[in-house]
N, C-alpha and C positions, 0 to 999 in steps of 0.2 A: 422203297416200299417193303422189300424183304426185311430189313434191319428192324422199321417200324415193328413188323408181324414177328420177327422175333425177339422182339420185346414188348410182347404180348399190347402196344399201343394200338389202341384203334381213333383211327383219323376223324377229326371233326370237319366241320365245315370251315371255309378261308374266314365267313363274318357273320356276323347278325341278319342280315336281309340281301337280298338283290336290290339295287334301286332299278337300273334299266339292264338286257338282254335284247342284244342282236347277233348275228353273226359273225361282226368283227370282235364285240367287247363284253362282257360281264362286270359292271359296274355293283360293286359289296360296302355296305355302311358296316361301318364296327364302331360302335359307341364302347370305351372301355375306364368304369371307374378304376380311383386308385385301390392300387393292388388287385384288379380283376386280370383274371388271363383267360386269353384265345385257347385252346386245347388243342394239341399238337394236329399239324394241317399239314400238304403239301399244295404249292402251288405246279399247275400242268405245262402253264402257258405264260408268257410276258408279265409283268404286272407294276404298274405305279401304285403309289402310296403319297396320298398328298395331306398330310398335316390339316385341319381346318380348324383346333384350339390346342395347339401342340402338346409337347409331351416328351418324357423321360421315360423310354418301356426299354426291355430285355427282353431279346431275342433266346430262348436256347434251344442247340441241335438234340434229337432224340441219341447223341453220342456224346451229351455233357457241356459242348462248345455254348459258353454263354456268352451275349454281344448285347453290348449298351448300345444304347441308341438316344440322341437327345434330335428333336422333331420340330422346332420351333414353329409356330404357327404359319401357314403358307410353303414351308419345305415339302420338298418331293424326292423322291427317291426312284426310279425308271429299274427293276430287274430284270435283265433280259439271258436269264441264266436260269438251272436245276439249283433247289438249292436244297438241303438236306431236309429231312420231314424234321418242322419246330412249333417252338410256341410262341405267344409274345404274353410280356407281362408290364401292366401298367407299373411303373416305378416314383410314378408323381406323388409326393407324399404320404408317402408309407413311413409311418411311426416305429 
């Protein structure tokens, strides 16, 4: 969080919408065309990512670190770590 704030970033939200909220989970839709990007976020807590029309995006840390990512449709990913404040960027057909 400090590194974010000095680097004058300010944090967006993890996605597009909430679909469900309880006490256990926070369920977030992220619809992202190509070449749209999420705005640097950090996540607090656990979090899955499940593919549902997959995807080629890039990850980058707000300390430059960029991370491909290919998603194929139905893949999941389980984070159960801190992970650096980042972004993602759709990379599906980008011209």
């Amino acid at each position: 969080m400090k590194a974010a704030a000095d680097r004058g970033v300010t944090l967006a939200k993890v996605g597009d919408k909430i679909l469900f909220e309880n006490e256990y989970i926070r369920m977030w839709e992220i619809r992202m065309e190509p070449g749209q990007t999420v705005d640097f976020h950090i996540h607090y807590h656990p979090y899955l990512v499940i593919s549902l029309d997959g995807g080629e995006n890039e990850i980058e840390t707000i300390f430059g670190a960029k991370i491909p990512t290919n998603e194929p449709i139905g893949s999941f990913v389980y984070m159960n770590e801190m992970r650096p404040v980042h972004r993602l960027t759709n990379k599906l057909n980008i011209t």
